[in-house]
TORVEX-920134 format. One record per residue: residue in three letters; x negated, y, z of N, C-alpha, C, CB in turn. Coordinates in pm, whole numbers, plus 50000, padded with zeros to 5 digits. Atoms other than C-alpha are relative to their C-alpha. Glycine has a CB too. Layout:
# TORVEX-920134
ALAXYZXYZXYZXYZ
...
//
This chain:
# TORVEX-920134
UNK499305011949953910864379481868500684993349883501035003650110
UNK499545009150080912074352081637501734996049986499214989350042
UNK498484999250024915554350281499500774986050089500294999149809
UNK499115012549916918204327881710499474985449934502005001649970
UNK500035011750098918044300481401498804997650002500495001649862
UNK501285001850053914454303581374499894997450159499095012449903
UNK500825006149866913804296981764500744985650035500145011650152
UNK499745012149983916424268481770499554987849934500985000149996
UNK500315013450098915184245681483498575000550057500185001449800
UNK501285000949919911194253881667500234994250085499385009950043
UNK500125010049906912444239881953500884987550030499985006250098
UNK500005018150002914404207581841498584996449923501594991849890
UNK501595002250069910764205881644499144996050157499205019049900
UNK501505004349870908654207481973500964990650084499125017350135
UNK499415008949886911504186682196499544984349902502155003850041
UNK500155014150046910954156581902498855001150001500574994549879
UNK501265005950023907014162281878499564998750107499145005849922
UNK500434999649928906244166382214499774987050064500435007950038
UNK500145003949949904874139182424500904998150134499185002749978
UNK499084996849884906474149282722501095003949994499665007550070
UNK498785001250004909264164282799500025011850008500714992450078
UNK499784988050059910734200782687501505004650096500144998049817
UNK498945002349967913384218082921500165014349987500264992150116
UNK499574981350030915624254182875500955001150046500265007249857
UNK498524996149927918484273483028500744988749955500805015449953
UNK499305000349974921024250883105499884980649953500785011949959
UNK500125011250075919584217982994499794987450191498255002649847
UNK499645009749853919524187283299498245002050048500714977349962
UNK501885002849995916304189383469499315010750003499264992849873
UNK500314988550002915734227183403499805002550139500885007749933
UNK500274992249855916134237983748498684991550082501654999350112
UNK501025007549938913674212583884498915001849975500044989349990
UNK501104995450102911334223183599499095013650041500785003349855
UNK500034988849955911594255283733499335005750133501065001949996
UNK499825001549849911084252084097498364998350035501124985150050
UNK501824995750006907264263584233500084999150151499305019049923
UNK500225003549882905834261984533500635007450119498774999850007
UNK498694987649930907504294084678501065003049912499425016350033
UNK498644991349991910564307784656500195011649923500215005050130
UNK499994987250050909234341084598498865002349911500025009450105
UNK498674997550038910304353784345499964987649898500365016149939
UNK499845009550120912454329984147499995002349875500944994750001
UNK500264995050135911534330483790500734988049917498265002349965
UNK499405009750078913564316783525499345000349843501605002850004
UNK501005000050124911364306583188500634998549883498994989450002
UNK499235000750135912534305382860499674983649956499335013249871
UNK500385017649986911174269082797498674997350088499614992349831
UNK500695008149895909214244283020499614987049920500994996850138
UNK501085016750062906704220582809499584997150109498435000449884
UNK500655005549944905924194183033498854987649935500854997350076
UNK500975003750087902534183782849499374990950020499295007149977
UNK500565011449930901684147482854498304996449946501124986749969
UNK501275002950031898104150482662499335012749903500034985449930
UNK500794993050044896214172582502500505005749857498844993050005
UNK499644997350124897644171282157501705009350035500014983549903
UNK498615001249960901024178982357499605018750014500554987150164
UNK500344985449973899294215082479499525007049842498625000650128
UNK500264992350158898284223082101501484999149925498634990049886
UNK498754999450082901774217382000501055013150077500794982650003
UNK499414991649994903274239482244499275013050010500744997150080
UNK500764986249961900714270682258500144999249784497774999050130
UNK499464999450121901774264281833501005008050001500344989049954
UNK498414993750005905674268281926499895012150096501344988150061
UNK500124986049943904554297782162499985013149880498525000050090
UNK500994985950127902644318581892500685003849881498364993949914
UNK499374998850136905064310681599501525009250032500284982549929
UNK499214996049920908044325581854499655014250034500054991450099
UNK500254992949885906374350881977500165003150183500335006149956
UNK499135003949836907204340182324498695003350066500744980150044
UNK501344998549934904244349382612500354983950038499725013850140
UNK500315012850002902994322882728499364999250128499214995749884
UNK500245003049877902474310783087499654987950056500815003250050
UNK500245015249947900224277983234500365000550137498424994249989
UNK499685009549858901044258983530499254986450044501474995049990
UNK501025008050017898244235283652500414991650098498675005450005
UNK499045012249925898764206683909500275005050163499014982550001
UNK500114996649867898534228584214501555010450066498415008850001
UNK499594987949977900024263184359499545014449998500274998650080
UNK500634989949955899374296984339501045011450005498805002549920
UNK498704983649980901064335484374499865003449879499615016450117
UNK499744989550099899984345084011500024992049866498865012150005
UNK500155006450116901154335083685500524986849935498994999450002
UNK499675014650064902864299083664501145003749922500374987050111
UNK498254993650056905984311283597501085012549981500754995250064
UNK499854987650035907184337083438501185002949912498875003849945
UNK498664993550041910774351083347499554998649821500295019550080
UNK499655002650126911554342782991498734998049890500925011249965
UNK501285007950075908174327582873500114987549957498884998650078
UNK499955013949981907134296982772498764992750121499794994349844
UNK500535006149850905754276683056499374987949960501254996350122
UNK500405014650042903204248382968499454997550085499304996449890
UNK499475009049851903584226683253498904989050000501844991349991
UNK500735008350029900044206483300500584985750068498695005050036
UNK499665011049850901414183183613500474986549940501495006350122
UNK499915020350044901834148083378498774999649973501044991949843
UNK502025004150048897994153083295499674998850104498755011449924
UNK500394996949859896874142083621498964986550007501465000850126
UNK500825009050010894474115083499498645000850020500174996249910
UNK501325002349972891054108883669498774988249988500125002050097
UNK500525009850071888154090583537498515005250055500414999449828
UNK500964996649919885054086683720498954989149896500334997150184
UNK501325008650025881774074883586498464999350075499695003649873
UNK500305006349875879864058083866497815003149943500994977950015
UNK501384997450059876614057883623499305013949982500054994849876
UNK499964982150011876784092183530499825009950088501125004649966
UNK499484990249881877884102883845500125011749954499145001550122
UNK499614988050039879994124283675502374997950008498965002249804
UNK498744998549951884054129783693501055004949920499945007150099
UNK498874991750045887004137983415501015000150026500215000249912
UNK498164993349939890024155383526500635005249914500175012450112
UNK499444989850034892434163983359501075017550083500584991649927
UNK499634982449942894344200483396500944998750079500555012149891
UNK499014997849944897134188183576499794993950163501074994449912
UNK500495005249909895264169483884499475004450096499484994749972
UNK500374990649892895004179084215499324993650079500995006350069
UNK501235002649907892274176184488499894989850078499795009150083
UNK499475015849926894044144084673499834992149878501874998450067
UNK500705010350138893744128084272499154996150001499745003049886
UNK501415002550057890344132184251499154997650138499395014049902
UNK500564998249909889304128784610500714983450011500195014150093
UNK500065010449980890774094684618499764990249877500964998850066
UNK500565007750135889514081984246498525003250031500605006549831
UNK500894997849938886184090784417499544997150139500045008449982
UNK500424996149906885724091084764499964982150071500935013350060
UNK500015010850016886364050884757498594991049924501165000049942
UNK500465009250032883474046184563498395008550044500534994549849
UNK501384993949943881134069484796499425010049971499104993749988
UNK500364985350112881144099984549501275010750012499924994549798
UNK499124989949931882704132984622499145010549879499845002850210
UNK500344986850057883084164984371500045010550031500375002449928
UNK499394990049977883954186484585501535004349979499345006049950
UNK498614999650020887404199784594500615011650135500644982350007
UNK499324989449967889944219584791500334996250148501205002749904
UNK499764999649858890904223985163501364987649999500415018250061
UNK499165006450007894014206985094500804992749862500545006650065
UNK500135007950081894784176284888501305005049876500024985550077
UNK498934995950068897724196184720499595009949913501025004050081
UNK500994988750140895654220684501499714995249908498595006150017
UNK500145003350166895284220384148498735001750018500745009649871
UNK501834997350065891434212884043499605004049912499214991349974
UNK500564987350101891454232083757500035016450052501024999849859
UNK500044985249940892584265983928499054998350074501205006350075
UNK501304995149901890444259384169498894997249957499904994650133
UNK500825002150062887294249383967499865013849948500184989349925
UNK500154988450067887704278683728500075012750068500845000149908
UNK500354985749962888294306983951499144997350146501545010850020
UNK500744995549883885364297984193500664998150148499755014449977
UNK499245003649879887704284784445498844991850135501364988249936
UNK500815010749919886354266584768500864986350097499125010050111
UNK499975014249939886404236684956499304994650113499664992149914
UNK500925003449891885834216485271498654994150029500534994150051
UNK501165008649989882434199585203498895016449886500414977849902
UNK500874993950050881184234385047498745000150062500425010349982
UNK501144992549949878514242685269498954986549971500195006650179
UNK500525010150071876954208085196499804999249880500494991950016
UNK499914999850089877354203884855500135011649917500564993650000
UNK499564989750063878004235684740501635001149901498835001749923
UNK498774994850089881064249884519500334989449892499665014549922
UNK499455007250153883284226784280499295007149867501875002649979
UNK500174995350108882654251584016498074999249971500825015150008
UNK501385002249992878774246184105499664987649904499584997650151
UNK499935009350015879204215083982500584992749837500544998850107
UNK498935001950163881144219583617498914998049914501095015649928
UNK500725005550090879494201483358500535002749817500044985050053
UNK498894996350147882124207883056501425000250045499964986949864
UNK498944997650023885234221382982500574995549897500095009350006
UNK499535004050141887824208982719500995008549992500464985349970
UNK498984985550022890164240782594500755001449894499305012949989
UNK498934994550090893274249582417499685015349993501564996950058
UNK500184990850023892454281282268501325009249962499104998149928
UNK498774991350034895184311382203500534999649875499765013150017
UNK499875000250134894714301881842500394981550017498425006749902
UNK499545014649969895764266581957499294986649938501434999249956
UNK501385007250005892114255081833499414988750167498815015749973
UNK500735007349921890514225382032498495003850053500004989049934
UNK501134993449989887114237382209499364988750112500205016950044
UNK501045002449886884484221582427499085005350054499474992949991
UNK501104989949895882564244082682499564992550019500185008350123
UNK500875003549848879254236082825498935005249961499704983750058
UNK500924990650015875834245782845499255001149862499154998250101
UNK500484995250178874814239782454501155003049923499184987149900
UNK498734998550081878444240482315500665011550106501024983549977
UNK499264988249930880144277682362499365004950131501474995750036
UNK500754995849848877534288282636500705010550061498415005549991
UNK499334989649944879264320982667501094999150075500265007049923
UNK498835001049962882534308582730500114992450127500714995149902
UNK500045005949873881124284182973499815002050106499574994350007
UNK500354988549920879444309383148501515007550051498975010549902
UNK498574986249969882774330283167500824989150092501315007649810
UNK498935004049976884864300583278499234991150158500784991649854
UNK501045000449907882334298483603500475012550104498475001749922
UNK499344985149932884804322883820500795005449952499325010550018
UNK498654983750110887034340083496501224988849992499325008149739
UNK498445004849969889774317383575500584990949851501165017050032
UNK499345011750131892304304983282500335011749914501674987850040
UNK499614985650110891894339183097499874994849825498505015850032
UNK500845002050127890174318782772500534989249969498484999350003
UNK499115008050051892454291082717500754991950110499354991849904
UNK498945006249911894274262282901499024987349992501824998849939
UNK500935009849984891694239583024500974982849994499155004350160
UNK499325013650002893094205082946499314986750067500224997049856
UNK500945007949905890304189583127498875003550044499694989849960
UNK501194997649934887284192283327498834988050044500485006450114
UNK500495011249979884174171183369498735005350111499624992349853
UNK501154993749854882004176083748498944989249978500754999050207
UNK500875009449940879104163883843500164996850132498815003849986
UNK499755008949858879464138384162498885001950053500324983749997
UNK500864999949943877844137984459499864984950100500105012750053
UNK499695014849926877144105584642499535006450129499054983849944
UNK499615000349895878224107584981500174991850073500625003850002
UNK499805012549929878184072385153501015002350120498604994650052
UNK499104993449912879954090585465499845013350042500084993550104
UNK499624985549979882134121285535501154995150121500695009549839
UNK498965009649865883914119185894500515018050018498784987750206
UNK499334986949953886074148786051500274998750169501555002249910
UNK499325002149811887194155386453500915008549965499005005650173
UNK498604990649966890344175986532500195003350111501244994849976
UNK499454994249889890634194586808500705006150046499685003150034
UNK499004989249968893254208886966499755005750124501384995349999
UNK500054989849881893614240587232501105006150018499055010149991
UNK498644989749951896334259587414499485015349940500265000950213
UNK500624985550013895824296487257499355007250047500445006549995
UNK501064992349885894274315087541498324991749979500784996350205
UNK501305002450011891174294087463499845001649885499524989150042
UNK500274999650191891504302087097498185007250013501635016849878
UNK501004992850069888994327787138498034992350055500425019450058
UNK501545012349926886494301887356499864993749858500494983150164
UNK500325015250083886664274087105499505009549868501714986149963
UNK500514990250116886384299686783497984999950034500995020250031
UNK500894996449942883254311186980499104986849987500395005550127
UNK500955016049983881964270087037499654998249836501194982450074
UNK500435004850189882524266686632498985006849951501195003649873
UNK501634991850088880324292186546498864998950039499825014849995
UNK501835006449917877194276886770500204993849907499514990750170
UNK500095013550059878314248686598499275000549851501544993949990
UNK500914995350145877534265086236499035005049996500425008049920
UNK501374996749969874724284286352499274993149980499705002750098
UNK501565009849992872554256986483499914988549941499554995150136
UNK500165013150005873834229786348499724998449805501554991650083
UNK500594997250164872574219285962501254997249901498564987849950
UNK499404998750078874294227185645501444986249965498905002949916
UNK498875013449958876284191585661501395001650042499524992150120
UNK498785000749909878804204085885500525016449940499564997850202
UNK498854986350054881924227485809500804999650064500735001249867
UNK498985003949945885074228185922501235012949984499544995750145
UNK498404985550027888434255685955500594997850161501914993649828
UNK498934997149868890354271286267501074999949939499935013850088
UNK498434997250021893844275686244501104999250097500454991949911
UNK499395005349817896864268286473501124992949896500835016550170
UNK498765007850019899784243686427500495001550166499704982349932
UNK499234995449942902674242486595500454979750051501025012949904
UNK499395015749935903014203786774500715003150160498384986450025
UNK499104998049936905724209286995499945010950056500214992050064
UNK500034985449962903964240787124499275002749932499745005150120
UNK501084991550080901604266886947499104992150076499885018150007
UNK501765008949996897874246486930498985010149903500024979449897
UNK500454993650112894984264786792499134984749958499065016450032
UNK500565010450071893224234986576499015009249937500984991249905
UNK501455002150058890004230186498499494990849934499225000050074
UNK500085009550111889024210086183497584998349982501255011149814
UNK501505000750040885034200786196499934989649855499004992850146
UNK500315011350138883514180485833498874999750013500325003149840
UNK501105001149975880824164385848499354988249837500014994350173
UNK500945010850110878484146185551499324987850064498675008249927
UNK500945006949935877244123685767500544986950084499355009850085
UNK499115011049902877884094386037500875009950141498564986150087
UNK499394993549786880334102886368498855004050050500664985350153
UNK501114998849925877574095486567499645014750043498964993949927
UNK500704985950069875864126086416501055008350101500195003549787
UNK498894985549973878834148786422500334998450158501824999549891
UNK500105001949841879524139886829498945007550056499774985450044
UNK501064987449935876454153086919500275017649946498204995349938
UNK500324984950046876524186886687501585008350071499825001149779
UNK498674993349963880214191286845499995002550131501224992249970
UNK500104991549863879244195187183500165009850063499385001250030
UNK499474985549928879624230587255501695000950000499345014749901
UNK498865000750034883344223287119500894994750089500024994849903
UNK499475011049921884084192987345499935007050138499124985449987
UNK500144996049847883034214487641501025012550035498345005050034
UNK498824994250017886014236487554500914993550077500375000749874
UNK498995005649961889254228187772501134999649868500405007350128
UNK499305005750147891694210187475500564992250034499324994849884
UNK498865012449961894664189987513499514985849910501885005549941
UNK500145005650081893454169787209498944995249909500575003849971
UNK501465004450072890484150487008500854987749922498384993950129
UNK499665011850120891134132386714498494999649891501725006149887
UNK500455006050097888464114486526500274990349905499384997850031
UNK499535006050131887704097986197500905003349897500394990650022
UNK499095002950100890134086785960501695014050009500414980450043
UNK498244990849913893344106686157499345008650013500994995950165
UNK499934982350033891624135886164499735008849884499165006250075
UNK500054995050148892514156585912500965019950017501234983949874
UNK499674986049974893734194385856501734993349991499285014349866
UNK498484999749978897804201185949500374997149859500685014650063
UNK498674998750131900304193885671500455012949919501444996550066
UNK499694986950085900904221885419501484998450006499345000749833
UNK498524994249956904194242285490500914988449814500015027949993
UNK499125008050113906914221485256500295015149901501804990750082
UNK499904986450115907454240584915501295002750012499644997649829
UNK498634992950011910264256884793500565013950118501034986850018
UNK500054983649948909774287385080499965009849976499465003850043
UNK500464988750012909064319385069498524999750052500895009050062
UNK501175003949979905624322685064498635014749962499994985649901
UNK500764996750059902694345385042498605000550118500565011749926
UNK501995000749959898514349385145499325008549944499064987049951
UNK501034996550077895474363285053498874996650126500135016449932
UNK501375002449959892024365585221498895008649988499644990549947
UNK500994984850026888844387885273498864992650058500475017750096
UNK501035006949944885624374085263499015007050111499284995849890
UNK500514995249911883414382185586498195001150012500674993150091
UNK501565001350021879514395285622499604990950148499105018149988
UNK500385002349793879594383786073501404998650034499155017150122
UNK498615000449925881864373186265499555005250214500754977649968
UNK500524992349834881264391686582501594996450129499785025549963
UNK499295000049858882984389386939501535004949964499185011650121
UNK498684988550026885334420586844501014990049917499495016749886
UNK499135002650074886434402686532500834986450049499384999749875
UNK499415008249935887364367886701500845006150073499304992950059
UNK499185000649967889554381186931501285008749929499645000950105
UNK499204996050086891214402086678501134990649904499135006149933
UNK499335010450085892134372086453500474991150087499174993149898
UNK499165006049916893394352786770500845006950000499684996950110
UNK498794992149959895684379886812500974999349905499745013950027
UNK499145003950102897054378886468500384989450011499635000649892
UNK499855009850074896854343286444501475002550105498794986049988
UNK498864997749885899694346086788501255006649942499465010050125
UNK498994990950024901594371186605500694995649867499445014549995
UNK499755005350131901924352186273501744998049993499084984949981
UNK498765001750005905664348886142500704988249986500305006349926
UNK500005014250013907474318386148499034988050041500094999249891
UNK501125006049990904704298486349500104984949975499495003150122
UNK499655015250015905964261386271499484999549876501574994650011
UNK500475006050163904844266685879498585011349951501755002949853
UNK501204988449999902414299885888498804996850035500205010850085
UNK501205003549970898984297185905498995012650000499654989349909
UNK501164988949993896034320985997498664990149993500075010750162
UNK500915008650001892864303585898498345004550053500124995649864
UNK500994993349990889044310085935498914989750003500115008850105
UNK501155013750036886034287185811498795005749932500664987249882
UNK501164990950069882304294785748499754992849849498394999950104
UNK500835005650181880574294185382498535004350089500485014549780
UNK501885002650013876464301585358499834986349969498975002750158
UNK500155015150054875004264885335499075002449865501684991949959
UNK500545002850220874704252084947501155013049907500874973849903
UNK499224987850063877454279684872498845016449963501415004050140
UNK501084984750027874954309784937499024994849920499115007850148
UNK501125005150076872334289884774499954993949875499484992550062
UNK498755004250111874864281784474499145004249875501745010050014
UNK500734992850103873204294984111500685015650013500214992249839
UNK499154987250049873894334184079500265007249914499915006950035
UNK500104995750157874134340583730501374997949997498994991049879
UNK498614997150048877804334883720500775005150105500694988249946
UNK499384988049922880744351883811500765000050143500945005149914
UNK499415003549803881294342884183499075008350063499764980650087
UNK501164988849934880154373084369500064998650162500425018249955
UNK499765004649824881294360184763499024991650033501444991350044
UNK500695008149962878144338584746499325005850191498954998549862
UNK501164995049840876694359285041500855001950102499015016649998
UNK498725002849894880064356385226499084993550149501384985149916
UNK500115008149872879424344385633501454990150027499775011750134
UNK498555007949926883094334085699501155005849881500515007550207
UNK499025000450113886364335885488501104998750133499854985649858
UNK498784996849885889794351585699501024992549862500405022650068
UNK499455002950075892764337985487501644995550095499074990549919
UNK498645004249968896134344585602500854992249942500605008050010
UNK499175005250086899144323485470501304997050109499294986849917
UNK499094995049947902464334085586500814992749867499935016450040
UNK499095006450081905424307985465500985007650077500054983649988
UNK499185001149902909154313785617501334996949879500015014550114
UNK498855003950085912624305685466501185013349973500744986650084
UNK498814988449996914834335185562499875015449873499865007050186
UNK500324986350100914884368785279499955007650127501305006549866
UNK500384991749924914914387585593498825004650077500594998650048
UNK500954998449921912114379885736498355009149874499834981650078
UNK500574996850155910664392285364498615013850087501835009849845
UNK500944990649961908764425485512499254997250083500395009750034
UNK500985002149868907464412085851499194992149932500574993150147
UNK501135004950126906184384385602498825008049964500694999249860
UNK500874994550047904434404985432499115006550022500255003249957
UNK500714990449910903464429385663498784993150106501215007150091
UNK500995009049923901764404085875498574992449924500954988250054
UNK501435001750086899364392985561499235010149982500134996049868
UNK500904984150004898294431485513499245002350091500735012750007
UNK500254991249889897404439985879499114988250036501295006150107
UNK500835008849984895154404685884499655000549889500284989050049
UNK501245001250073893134414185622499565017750052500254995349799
UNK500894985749941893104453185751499624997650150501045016049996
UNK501025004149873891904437686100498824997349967500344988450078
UNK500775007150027889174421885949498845011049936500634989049921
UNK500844993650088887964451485689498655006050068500805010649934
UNK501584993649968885114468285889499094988749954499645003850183
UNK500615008550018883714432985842499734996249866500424992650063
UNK499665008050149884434426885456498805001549948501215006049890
UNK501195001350089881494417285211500885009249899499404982849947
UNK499574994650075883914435884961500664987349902499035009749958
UNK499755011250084884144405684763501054990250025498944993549994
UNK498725007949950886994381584736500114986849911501455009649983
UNK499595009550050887654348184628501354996749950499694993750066
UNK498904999150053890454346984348500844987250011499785004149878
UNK499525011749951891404313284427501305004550100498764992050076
UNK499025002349842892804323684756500945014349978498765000850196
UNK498774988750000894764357884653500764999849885499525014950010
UNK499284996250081897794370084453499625010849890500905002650067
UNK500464992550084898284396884234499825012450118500955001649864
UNK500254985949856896714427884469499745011849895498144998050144
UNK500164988250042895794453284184498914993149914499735012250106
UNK501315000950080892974455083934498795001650102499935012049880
UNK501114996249894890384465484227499844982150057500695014650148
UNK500155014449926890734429784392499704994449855501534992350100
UNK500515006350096890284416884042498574998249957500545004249921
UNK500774999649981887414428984016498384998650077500465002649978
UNK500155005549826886244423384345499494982949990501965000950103
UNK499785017650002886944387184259498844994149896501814994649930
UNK500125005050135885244384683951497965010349986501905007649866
UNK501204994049956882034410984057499915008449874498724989850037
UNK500094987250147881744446683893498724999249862499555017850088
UNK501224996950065878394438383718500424988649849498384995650119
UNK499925015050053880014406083544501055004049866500784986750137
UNK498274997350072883604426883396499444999149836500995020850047
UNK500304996350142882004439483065499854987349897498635008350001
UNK500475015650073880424402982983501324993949941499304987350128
UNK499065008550029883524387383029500985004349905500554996450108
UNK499134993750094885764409882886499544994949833499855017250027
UNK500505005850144883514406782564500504982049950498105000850015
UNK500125013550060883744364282593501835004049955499434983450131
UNK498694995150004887754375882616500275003449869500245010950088
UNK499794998050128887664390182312499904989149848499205009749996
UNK500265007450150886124364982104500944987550023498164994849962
UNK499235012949974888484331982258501355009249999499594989750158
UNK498084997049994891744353982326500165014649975500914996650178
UNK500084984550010891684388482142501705004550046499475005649814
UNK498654994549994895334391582164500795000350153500834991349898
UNK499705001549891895804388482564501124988150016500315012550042
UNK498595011850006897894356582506500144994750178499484981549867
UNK499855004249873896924343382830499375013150110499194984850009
UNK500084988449949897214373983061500964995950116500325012249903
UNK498675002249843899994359583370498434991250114502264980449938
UNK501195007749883896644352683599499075014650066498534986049887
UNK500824991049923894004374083763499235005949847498894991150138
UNK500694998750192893414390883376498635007050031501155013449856
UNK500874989850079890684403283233500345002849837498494994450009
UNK499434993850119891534425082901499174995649939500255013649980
UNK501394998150122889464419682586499565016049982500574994149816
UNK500964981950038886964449982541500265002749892498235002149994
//
């Protein structure tokens, strides 16, 4: 660690070179700096670069390395592992949130701090869709890089399906460009291995032109949860790759279980393929524009999730996950979810490291609440909805959607046949584990 004198004159150095804006114990603005999507646990950082460009992230992964300080990113979204981290430095992507679409190309640069509502409305206006995240509040780099998914997967397949180049701050605070002739290895690795290999400062997709994408919303009194569940899955069965959608329940003045259909296509279309749905008893039908998935629980909660990808969803298991979803804690902000993959997902390339391609369905608890007391039932209620589910598990897990669970889920996430590879690219971009506050992989 770097002498008092020697870390204060580094960081009036990075507060005057920085672009953005630089904040530390006790300075105005710190606590705000600080402040993540949950609650739990609060972490207080040693500094908070908020990084307005690219040159801004090579200056502070500089004042990291010359400090010895670890070093912790924060991208434009949320997650349980890694933004923030007790007496690190914290380089804060969320002013990079600039999207740039090229219509000719049909192609898409993001930067690292831009989330799935950014790029879904610098797109989706001009009939072109990259794919993206269930909800418009997700960072598109976390979810790009670790293989995350999205509502128009089964159509289009996987964001990360779709990555054309990477642009990277390296641990050596070298500039890099991934793609398939420049750094193949690394590009390969950064196809599922998360933000182990630098600090993606941008991303460039390939678009999909989409002329129209429509949604319905249905709502049900619980007791038909396990009917309507039952109608959705005709619905994915028979109906063609186009259509997707998510269960869940909100809480509009009483517990509702909601039903989110997506469709690639015209209404029209989707009306007919929803039929088995509509013949459900449902207080509620919302098409178009207004239908859209519930509101994500407000931040600053207590908060945690994970998820277990599924081979069938059988009889047994539906009414199992109605039962949880009923029992969930705090039901006004909690969510129990459940939405199929196969499609363009199973049919995705399999050479990289996303091993849930052969997933049927995806369980994904997410248990918010405000109280510290309610801290164990919390928790306890995410465990016992993914051990309902296990007879069913592909084994495999999508790192996107969990915390830190152990090295076994890491792996899991990342597919045992894949570890060795990556580890190796690990070694040659970040021998020294600089960036290690994520779903790591070690250098070999």
């Amino acid at each position: 660690m770097a002498s008092f004198s020697k870390a204060r004159t580094a960081l009036a150095a990075l507060r005057e070179g920085l672009s953005g804006a630089v904040f530390a114990p006790g300075d105005p603005g710190y606590d705000q700096a600080r402040t993540a999507f949950t609650a739990l646990p609060e972490r207080r950082p040693a500094v908070v670069a908020q990084c307005a460009d690219e040159a801004d992230v090579v200056r502070a992964v500089r004042f990291g390395r010359e400090l010895d300080l670890r070093i912790a990113v924060r991208g434009g979204g949320h997650g349980l592992v890694g933004a923030l981290v007790d007496g690190a430095l914290v380089v804060d992507l969320r002013r990079m949130r600039r999207v740039t679409v090229d219509p000719a190309a049909a192609a898409v640069r993001i930067e690292g701090g831009a989330t799935a509502g950014d790029v879904d409305r610098a797109t989706r206006r001009r009939g072109l869709d990259a794919g993206g995240a269930r909800s418009p509040a997700v960072g598109m780099g976390g979810l790009v890089l670790a293989g995350g998914l999205g509502r128009l997967d089964r159509s289009i397949g996987l964001a990360v399906d779709h990555l054309l180049g990477v642009e990277l701050v390296t641990a050596g605070a070298e500039r890099v460009r991934a793609g398939a002739q420049e750094h193949p290895e690394l590009f390969w690795a950064l196809h599922g291995g998360g933000g182990n290999f630098g600090i993606a400062t941008a991303l460039t997709l390939r678009l999909h032109r989409l002329p129209e994408v429509c949604s319905a919303l249905l709502l049900c009194l619980p007791r038909f949860g396990p009917a309507v569940i039952r109608a959705f899955r005709e619905v994915v069965r028979t109906g063609p790759d186009r259509v997707g959608g998510a269960v869940t329940q909100v809480t509009v003045d009483r517990p509702m279980c909601a039903v989110l259909l997506t469709y690639a296509g015209d209404e029209a279309d989707l009306r007919r393929l929803a039929a088995p749905l509509l013949a459900v008893p449902h207080e509620a039908e919302v098409w178009g524009a207004e239908a859209h998935p519930p509101p994500d629980s407000p931040s600053g909660l207590r908060a945690h999730w994970s998820a277990e990808c599924l081979a069938a969803l059988p009889d047994e298991l539906v009414d199992l996950f109605c039962a949880r979803a009923e029992a969930r804690p705090v039901p006004a902000w909690s969510r129990h979810l459940l939405f199929p993959l196969g499609g363009a997902v199973a049919a995705g390339p399999a050479g990289y490291p996303v091993p849930y391609r052969d997933a049927a369905w995806v369980v994904h608890p997410f248990a918010c609440w405000a109280d510290p007391a309610d801290d164990e039932r919390a928790l306890a209620w995410v465990r016992e909805a993914r051990a309902d589910v296990r007879p069913w598990s592909t084994g495999a897990v999508c790192l996107a959607l969990v915390g830190d669970e152990g090295p076994e889920r890491v792996r899991a996430g990342l597919g045992a046949g894949n570890l060795l590879r990556l580890e190796k690219v690990k070694r040659a971009y970040d021998p020294d584990n600089v960036f290690r506050f994520n779903h790591n992989i070690r250098p070999v």
